[in-house]
C-alpha positions as CSV (number, residue, x, y, z in Angstrom):
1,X,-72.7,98.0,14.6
2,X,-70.3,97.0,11.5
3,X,-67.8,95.7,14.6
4,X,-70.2,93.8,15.9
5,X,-71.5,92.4,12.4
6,X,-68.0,91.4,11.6
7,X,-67.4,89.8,15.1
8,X,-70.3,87.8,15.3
9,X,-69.5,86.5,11.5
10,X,-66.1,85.2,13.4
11,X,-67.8,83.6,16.3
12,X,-70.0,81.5,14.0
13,X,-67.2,80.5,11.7
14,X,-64.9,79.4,14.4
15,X,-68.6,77.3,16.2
16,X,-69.5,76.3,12.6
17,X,-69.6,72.0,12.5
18,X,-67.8,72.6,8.9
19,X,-64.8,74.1,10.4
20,X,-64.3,71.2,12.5
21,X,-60.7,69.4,11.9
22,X,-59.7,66.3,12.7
23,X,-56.9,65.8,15.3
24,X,-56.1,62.9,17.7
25,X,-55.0,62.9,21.6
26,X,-51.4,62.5,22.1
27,X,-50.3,59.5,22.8
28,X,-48.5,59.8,26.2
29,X,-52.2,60.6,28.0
30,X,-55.1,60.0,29.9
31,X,-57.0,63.7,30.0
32,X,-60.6,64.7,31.2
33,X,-62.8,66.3,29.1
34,X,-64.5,70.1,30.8
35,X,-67.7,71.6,30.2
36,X,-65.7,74.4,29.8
37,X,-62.5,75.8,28.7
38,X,-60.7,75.3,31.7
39,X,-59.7,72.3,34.5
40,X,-62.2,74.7,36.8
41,X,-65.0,73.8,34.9
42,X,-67.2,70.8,35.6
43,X,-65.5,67.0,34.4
44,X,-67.9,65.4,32.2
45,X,-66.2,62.6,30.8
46,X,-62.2,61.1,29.7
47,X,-60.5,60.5,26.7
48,X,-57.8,58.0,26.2
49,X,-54.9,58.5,24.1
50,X,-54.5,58.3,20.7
51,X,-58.7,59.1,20.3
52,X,-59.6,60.5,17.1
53,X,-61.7,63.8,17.4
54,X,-62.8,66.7,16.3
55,X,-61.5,70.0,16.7
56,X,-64.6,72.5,17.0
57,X,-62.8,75.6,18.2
58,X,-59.6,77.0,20.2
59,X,-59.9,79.1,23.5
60,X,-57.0,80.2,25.8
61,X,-54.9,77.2,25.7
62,X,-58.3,74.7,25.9
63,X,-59.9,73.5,22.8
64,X,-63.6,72.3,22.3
65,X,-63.2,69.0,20.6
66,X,-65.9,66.1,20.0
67,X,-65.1,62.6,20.7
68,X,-66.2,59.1,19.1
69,X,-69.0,59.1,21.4
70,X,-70.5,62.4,20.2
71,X,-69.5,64.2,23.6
72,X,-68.2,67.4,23.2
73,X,-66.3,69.7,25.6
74,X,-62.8,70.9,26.5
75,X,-59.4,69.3,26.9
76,X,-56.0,71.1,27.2
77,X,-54.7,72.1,23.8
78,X,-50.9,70.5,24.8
79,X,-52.3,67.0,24.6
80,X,-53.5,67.5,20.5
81,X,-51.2,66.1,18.0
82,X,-52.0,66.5,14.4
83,X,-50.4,63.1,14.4
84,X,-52.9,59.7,14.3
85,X,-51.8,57.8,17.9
86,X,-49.7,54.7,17.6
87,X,-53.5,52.4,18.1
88,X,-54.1,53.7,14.6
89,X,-50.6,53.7,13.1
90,X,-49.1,50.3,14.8
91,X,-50.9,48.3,12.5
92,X,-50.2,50.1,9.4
93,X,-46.6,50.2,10.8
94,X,-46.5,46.5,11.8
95,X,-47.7,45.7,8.0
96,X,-45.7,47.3,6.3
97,X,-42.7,46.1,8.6
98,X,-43.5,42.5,7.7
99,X,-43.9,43.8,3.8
100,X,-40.3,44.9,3.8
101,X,-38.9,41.9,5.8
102,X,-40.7,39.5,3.4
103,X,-39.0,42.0,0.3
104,X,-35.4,41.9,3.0
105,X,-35.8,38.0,2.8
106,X,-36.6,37.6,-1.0
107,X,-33.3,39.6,-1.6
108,X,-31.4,37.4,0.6
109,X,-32.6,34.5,-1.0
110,X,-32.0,35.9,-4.4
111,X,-28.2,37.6,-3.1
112,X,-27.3,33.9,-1.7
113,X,-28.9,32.3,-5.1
114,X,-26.3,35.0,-7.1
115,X,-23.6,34.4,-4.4
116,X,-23.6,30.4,-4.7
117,X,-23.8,31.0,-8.7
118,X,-20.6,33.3,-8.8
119,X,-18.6,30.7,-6.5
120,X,-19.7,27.9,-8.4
121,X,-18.7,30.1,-12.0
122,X,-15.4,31.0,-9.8
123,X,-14.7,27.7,-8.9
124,X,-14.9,26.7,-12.6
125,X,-13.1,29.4,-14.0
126,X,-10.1,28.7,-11.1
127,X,-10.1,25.2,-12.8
128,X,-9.9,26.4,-16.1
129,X,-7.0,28.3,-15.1
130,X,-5.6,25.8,-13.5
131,X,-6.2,23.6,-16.8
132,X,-4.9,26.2,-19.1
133,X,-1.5,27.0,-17.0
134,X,-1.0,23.2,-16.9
135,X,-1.3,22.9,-20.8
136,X,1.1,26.3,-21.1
137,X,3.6,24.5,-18.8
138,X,3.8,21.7,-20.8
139,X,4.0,23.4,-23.8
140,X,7.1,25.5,-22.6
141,X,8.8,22.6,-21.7
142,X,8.1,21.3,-25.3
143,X,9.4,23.9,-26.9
144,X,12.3,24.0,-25.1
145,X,12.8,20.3,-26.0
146,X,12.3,21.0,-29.8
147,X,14.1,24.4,-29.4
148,X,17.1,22.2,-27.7
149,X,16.9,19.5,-30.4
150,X,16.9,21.9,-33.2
151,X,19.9,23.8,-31.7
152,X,21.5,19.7,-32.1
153,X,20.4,19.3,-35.6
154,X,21.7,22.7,-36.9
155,X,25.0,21.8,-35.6
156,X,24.6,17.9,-37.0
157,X,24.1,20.2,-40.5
158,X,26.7,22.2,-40.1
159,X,29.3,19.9,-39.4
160,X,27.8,17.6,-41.8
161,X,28.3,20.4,-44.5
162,X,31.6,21.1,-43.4
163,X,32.3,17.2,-43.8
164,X,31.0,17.6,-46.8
165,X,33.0,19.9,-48.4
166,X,35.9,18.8,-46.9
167,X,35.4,15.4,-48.5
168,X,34.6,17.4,-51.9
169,X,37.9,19.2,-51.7
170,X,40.1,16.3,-50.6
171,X,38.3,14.1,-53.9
172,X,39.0,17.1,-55.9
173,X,43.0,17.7,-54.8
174,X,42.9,13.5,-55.5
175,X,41.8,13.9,-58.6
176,X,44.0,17.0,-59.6
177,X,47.0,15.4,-58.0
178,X,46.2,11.9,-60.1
179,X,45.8,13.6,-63.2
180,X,48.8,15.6,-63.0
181,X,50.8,12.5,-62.0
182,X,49.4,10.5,-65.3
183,X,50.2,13.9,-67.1
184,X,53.7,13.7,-66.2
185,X,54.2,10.0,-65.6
186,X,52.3,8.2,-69.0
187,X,54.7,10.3,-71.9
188,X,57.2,9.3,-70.4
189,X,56.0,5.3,-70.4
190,X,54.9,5.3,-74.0
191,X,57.2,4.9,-76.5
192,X,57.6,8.4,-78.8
193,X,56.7,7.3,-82.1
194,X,57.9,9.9,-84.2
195,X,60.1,8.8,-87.2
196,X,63.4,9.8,-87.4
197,X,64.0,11.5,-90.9
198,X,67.3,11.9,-91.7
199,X,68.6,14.3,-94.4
């Protein structure tokens, strides 16, 4: 009695509307819907794929489903996907498809925007360069000049100073040599004027 308590329980879970879960008909199909679970049992009706319906119960490789139409019977348990057929999801896909080549397109835009910015900023800074290493150049060759000329003037000075003291030393040997002439030369012009005593 309990066995047959607990079984009948079972059977009206598994008939029970709110135990009915929704699947869809695979995509890749045309099937007929049975009275019964089984292709020997009576057609009543087709589904096309991709249907939403409901799954009432399971039986033997058949399960009893109900369609849009509120017809209910079997179809073969290979052709349910738990998966919404591509009539459902090609729209959803097709959106967001166009979201992301609308985003694909705003980056490009904004990647060519950045691009054409960086050139531009490359250009300039390849002039600056080019400006800059110019300027240097010129500069070297500047400072070579006054590096050059002030290799001239230090030897201008230092022969200058040598000139210089040269012309110091032979004005002070003239002078020397003139005063030690008028040393020795002028007693011997002037008259001694000494008187001459005589004892």
């Amino acid at each position: 009695m309990m066995h047959k308590a607990t079984l009948l329980l079972v059977l009206v879970y598994l008939i029970s509307p709110a135990n009915a879960a929704t699947r869809y008909v695979s995509d890749d199909l045309f099937t007929y819907i049975h009275s019964g679970p089984g292709t020997k049992y009576k057609i009543v009706g087709s589904i096309n794929s991709g249907e939403r319906i409901n799954v009432i119960k399971t039986n033997a490789g058949f399960t009893q489903i109900k369609d849009s139409k509120g017809r209910n019977g079997w179809i073969n348990s290979k052709y349910i996907s738990r998966q919404p057929g591509l009539k459902e999801r090609l729209p959803k896909l097709e959106t967001k498809l166009a979201e992301l080549n609308s985003q694909l397109n705003t980056a490009k835009d904004e990647a060519n925007k950045d691009k054409s910015s960086l050139e531009k900023n490359l250009d300039s800074y390849k002039n600056q360069v080019n400006e800059l290493q110019n300027v240097n150049s010129k500069l070297n060759e500047e400072l070579q000049e006054v590096q050059t000329l002030n290799r001239s003037l230090n030897a201008k000075l230092d022969t200058q100073k040598n000139d210089l003291l040269m012309r110091w030393f032979t004005y002070g040997g003239m002078v020397a040599g003139g005063g030690l002439l008028i040393g020795l030369i002028l007693p011997s012009l002037i008259p001694s004027r000494r008187k001459k005593t005589r004892w």
